[in-house]
Residue frames as qw, qx, qy, qz and C-alpha x, y, z in Angstrom:
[[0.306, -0.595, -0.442, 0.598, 87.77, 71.89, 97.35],
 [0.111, -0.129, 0.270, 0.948, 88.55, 74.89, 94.78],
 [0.130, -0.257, -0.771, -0.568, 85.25, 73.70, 93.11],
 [0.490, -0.426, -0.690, 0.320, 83.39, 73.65, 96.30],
 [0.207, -0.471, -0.254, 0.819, 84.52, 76.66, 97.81],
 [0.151, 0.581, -0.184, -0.778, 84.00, 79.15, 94.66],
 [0.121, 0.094, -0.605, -0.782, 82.09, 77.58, 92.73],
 [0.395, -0.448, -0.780, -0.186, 78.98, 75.92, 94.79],
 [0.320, -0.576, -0.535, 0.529, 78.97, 77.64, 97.82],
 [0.161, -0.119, 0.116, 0.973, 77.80, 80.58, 96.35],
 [0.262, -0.088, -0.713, -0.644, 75.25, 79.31, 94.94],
 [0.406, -0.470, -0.779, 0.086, 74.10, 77.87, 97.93],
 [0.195, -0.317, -0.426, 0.824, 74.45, 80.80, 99.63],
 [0.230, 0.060, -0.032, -0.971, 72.21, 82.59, 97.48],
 [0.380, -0.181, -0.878, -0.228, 69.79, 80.00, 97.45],
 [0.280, -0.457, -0.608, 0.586, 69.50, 80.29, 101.41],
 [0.063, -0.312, -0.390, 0.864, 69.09, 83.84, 101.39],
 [0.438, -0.011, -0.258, -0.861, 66.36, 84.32, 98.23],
 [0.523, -0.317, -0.786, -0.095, 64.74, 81.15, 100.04],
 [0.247, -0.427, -0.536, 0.685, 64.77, 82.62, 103.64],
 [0.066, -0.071, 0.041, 0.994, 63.19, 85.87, 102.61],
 [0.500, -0.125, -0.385, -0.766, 60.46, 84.48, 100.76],
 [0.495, -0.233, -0.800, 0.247, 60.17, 82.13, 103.64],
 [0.203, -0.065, -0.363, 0.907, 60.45, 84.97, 105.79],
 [0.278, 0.073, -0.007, -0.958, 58.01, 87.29, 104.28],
 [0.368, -0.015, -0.919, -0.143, 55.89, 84.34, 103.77],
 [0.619, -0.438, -0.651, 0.028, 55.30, 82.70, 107.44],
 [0.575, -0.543, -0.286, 0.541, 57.07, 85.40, 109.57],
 [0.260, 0.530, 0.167, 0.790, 56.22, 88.84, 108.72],
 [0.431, -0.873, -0.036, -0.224, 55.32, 89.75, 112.02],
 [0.809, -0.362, 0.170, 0.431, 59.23, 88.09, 112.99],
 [0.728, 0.090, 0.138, 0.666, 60.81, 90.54, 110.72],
 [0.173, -0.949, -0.090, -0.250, 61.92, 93.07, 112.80],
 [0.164, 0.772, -0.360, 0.498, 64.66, 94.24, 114.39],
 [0.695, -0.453, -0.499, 0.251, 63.28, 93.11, 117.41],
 [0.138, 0.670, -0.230, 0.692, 64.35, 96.65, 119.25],
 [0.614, -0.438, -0.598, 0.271, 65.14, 96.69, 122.48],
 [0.006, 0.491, -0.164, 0.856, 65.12, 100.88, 122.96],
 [0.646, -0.559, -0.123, -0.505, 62.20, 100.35, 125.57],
 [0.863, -0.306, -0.236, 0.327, 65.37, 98.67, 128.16],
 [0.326, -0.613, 0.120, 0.709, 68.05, 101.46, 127.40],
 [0.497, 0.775, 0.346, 0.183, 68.44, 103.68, 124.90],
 [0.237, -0.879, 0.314, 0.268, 71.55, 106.03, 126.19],
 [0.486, -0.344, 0.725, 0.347, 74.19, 103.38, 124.84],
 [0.587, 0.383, 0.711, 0.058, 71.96, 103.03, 121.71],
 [0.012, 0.923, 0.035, -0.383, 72.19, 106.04, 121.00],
 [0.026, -0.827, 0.485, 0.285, 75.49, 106.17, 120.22],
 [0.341, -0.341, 0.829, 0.284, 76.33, 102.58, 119.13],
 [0.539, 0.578, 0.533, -0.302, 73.60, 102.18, 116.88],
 [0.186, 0.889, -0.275, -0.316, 74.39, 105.43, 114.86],
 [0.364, -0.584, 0.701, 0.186, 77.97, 103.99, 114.78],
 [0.507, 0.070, 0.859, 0.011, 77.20, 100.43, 113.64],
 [0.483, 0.639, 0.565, -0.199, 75.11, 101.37, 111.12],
 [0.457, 0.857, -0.021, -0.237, 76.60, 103.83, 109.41],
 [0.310, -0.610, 0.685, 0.250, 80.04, 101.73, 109.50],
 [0.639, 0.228, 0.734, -0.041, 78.12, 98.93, 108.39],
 [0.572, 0.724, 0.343, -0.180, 76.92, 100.91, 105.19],
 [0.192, -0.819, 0.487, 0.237, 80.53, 102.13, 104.36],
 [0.218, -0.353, 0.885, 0.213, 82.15, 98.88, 104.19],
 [0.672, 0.396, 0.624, -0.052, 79.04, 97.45, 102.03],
 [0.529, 0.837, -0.103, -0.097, 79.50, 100.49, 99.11],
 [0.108, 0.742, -0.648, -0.134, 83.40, 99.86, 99.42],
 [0.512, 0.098, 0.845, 0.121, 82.57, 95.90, 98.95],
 [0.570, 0.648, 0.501, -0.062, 80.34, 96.50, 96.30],
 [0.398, 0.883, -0.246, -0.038, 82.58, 99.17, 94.64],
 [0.292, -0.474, 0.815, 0.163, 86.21, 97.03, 95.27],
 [0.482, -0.150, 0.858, 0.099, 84.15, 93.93, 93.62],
 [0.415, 0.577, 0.684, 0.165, 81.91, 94.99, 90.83],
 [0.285, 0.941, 0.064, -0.174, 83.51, 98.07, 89.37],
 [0.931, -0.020, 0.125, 0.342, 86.47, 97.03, 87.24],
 [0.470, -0.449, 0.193, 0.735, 89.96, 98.51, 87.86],
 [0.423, 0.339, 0.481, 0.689, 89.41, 99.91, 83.98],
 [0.155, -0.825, -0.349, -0.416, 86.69, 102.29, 84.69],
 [0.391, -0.888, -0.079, 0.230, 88.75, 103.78, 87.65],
 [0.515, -0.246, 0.336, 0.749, 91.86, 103.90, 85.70],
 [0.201, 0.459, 0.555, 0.664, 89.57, 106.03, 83.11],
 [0.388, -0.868, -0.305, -0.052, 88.57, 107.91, 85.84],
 [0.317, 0.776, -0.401, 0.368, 92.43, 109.10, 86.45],
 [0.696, -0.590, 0.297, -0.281, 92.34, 107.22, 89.83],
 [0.152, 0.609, -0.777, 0.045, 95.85, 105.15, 90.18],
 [0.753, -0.058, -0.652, 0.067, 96.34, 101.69, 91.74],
 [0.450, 0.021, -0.499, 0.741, 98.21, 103.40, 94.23],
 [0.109, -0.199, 0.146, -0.963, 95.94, 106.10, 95.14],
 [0.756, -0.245, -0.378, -0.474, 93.05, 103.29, 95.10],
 [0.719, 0.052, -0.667, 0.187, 94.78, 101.39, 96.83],
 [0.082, -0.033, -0.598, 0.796, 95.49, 104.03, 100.16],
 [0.496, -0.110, 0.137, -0.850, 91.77, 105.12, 99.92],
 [0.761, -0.134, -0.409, -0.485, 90.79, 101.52, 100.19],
 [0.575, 0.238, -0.498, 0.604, 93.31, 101.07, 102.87],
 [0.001, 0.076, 0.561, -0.824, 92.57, 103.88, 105.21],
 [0.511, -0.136, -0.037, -0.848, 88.66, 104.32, 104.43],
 [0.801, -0.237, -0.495, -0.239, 88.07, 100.82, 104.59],
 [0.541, -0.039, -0.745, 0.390, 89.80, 100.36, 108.14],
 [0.200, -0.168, 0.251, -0.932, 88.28, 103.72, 109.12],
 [0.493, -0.193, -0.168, -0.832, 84.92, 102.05, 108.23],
 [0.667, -0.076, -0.706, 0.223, 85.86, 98.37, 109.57],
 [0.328, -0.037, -0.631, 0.702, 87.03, 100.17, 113.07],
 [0.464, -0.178, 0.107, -0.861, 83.45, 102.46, 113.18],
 [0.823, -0.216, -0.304, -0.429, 81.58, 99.28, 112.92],
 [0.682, 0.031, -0.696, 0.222, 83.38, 97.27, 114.86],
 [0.139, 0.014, 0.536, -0.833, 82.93, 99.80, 118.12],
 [0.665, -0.074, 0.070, -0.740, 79.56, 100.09, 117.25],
 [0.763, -0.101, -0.637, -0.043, 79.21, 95.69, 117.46],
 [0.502, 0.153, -0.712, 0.467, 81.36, 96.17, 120.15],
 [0.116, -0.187, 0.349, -0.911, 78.87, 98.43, 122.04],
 [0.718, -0.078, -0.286, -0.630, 76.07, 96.68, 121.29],
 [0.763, -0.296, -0.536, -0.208, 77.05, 93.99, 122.68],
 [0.289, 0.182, -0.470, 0.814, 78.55, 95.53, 125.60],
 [0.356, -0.134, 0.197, -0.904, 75.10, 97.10, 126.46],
 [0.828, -0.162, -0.299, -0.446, 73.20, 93.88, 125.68],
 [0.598, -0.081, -0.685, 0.409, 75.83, 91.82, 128.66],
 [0.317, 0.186, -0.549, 0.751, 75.60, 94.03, 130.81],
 [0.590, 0.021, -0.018, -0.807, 71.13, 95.31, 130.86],
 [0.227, -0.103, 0.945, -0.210, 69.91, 92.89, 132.39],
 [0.667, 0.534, 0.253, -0.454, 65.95, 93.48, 130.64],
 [0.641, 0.640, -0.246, -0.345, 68.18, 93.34, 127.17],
 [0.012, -0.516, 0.855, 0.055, 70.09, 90.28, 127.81],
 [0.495, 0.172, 0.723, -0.451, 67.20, 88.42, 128.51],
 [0.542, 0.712, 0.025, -0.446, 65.77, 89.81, 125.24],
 [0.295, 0.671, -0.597, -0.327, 68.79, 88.19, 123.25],
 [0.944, 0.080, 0.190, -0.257, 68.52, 84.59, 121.48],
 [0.636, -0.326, 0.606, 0.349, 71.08, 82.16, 120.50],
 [0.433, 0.755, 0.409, 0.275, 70.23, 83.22, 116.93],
 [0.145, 0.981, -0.097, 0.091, 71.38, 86.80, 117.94],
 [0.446, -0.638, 0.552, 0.299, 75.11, 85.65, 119.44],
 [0.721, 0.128, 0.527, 0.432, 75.57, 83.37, 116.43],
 [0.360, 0.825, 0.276, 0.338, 74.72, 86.39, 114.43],
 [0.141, -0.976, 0.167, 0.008, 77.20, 88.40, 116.01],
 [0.745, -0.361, 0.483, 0.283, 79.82, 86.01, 116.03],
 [0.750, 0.350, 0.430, 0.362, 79.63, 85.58, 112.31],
 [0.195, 0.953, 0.161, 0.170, 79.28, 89.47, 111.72],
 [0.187, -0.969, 0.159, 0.026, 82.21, 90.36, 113.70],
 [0.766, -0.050, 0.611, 0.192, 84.06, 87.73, 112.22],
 [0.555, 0.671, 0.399, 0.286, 83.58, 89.08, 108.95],
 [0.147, 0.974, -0.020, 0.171, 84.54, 92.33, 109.68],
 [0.522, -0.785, 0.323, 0.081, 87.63, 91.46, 111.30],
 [0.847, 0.018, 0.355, 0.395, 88.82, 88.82, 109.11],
 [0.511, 0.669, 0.416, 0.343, 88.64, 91.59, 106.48],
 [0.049, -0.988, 0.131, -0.061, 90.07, 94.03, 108.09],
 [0.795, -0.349, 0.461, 0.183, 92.88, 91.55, 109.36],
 [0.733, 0.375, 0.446, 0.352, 93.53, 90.70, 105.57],
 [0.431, 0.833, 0.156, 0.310, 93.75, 93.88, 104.30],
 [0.050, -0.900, 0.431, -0.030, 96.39, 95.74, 106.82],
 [0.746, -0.456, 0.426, 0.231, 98.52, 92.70, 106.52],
 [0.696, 0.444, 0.395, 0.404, 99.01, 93.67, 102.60],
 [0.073, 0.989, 0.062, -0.115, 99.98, 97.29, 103.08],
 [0.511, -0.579, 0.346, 0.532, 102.86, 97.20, 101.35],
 [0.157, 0.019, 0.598, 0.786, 103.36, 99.03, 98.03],
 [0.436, -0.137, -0.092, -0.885, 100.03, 98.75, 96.68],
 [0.703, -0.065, 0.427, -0.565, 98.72, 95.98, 98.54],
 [0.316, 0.238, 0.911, 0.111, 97.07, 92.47, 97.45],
 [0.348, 0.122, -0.318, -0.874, 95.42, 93.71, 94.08],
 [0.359, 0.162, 0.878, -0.271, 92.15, 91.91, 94.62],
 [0.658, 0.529, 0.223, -0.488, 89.90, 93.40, 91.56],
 [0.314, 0.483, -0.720, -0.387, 92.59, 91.14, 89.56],
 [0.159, 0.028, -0.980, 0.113, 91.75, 87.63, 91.22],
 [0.098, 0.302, 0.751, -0.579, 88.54, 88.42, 93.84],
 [0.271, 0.464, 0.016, -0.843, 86.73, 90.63, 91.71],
 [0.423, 0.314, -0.663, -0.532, 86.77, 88.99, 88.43],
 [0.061, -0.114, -0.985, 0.118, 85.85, 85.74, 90.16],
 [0.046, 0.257, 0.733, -0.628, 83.07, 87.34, 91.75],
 [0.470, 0.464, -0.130, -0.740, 81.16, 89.23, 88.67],
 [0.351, 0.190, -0.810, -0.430, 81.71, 85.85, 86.72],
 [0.263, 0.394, 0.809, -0.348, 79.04, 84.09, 89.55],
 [0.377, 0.469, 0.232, -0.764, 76.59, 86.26, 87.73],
 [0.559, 0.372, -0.543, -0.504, 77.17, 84.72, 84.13],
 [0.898, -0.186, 0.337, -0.214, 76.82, 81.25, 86.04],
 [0.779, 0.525, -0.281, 0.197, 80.30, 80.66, 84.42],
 [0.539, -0.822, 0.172, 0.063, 82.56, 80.75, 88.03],
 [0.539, 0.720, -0.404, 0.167, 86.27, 81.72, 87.02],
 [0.780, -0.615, 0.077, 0.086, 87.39, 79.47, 89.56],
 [0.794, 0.159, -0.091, 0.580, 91.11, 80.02, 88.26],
 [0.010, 0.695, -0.172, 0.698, 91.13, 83.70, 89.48],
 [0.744, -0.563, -0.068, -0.353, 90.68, 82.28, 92.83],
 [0.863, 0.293, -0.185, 0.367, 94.22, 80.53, 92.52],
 [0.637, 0.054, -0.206, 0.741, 96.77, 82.01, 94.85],
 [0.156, -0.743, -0.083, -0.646, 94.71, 84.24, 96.48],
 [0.095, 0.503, -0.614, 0.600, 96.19, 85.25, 99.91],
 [0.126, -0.197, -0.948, 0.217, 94.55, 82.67, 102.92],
 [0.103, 0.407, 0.559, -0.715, 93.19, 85.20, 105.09],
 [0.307, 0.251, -0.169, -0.902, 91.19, 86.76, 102.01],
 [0.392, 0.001, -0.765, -0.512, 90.00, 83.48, 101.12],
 [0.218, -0.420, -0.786, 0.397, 88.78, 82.50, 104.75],
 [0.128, 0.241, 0.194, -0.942, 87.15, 86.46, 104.69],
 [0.365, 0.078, -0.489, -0.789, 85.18, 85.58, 101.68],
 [0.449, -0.061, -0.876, -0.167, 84.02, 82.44, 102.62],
 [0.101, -0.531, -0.674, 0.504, 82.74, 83.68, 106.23],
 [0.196, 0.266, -0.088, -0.940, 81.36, 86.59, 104.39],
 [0.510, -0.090, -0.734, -0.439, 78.88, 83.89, 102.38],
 [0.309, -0.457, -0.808, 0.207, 78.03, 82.20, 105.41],
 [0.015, 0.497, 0.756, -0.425, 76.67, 85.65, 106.34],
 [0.305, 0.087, -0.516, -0.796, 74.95, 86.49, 103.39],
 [0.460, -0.176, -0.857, -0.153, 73.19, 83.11, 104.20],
 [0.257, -0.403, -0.680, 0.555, 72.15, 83.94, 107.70],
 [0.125, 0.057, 0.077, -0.987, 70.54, 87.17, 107.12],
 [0.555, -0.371, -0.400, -0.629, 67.05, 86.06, 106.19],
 [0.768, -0.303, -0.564, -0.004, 67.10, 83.91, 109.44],
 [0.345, -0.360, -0.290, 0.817, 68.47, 86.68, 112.04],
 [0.091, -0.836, -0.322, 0.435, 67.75, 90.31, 112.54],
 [0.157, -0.411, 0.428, 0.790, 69.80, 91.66, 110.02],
 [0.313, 0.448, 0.775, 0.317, 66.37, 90.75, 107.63],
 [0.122, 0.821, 0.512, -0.221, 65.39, 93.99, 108.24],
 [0.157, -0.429, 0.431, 0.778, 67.88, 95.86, 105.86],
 [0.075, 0.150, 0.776, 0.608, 65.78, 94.63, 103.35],
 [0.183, -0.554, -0.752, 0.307, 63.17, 96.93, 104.87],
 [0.116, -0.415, -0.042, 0.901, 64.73, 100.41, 104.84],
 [0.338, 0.702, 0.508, -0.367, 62.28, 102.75, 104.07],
 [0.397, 0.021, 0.347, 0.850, 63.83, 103.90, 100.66],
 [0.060, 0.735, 0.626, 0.255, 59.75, 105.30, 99.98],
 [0.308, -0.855, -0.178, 0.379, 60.14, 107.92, 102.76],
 [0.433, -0.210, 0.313, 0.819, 62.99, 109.40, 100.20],
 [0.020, 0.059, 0.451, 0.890, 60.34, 110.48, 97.70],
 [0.076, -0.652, -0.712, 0.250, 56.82, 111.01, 99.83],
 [0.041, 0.791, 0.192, 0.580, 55.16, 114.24, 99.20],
 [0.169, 0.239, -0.396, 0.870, 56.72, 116.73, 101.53],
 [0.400, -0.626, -0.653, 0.149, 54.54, 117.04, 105.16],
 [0.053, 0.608, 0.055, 0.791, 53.98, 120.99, 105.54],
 [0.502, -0.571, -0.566, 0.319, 53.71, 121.42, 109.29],
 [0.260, 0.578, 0.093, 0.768, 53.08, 124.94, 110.93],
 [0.339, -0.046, -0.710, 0.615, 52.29, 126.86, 114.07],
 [0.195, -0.635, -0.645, 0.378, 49.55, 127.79, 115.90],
 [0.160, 0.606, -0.058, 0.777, 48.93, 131.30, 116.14],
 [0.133, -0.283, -0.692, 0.650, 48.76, 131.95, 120.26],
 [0.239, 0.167, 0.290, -0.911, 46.24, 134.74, 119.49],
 [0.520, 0.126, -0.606, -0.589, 44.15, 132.11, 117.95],
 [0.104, -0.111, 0.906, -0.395, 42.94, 129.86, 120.87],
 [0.599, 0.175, 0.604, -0.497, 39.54, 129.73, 120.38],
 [0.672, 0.319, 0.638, -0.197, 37.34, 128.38, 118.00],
 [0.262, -0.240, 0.284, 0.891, 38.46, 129.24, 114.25],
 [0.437, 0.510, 0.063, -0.739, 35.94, 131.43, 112.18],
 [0.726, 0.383, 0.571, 0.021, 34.28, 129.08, 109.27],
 [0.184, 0.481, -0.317, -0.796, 35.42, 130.31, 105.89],
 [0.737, 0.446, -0.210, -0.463, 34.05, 129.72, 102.08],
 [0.671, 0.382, -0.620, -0.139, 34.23, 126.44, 100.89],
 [0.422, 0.036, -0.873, 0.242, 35.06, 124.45, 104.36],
 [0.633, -0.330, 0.038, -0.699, 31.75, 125.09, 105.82],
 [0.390, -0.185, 0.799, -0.418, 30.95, 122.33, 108.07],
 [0.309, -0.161, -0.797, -0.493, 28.79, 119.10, 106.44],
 [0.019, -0.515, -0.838, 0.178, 25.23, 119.65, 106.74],
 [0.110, -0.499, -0.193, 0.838, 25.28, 123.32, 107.34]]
């Protein structure tokens, strides 16, 4: 089962998702979209959207910095265990508890709208189930270690996880690693795996271009300028 858990199912999981994608983009690039439903309501979207999203982006940089930046380089950085340990503590539940309203609105606005319930596929509940599942287990796990400094995971989770990459899986770091963290991880794979095949494909969308486009110079009218504007040098009309 050790072998299994953390040391194939990873594998598969990334299988799925660099197979879905290119599936995706493939046969179903008009299917990979959001699928918005703003044109039903958009008040509640507003606000849980926002929410969701930017919780959502939180708890990825504080996954991605907890599992692939080793405890050395923050101890060389003067940052304690202990001082890591409350800012991964109270930022990660801050960002767990933003995203978890913002799921919680979403689907609050998609039971209750009767145009956007209609609009929602058994694809999108399974995808919520798994998502909010994830975030909960993971919060769950972490405030039930808050004592001292916690359940040092970039000794056991971490190391396991950077060693997928050398296709060498340290499946002994994986040894005595608290349940709930091991049941977090493992529904955290299954949705890794689901994303090419749900609405969450479209993260792999964001417009990062629109960061470095040539600035769009926009200006006003002059009011005492209404009519026609006088021709100058060089943008004569063609023919003239």
């Amino acid at each position: 089962m050790t072998t299994l858990l953390w040391g194939v199912l990873p594998y598969v999981t990334f299988a799925l998702l660099v197979a879905g994608l290119v599936w995706r983009h493939r046969y179903d690039r008009f299917g990979w979209t959001t699928r918005s439903s703003q044109v039903y309501e958009s008040r509640l979207l507003n606000i849980a959207s926002p929410a969701f999203h930017y919780g959502i982006l939180f708890v990825l940089v504080g996954h991605l910095v907890g599992l692939f930046v080793p405890e050395s380089w923050t101890h060389s950085l003067g940052v304690s265990e202990h001082a890591y340990h409350l800012l991964s503590l109270y930022g990660g539940t801050a960002a767990g508890a933003l995203t978890v309203a913002g799921i919680a609105l979403l689907i609050y606005r998609r039971r209750t709208n009767a145009p956007v319930f209609r609009a929602t596929t058994a694809n999108d509940k399974l995808m919520y189930v798994v998502l909010l599942g994830a975030i909960v287990l993971g919060m769950v796990a972490k405030l039930t270690h808050v004592s001292g400094d916690g359940y040092d995971y970039r000794r056991s989770i971490a190391p396991w996880a950077r060693s997928l990459f050398t296709l060498q899986p340290d499946l002994d770091r994986m040894t005595g690693v608290p349940v709930l963290y091991q049941i977090h991880a493992v529904v955290g794979m299954a949705l890794i795996a689901l994303v090419p095949y749900t609405r969450l494909v479209h993260m792999f969308s964001a417009p990062v271009q629109y960061l470095f486009r040539p600035y769009l110079v926009y200006r006003s009218r002059d009011p005492r300028d209404l009519g026609p504007r006088p021709e100058r040098r060089g943008w004569e009309k063609t023919g003239s």
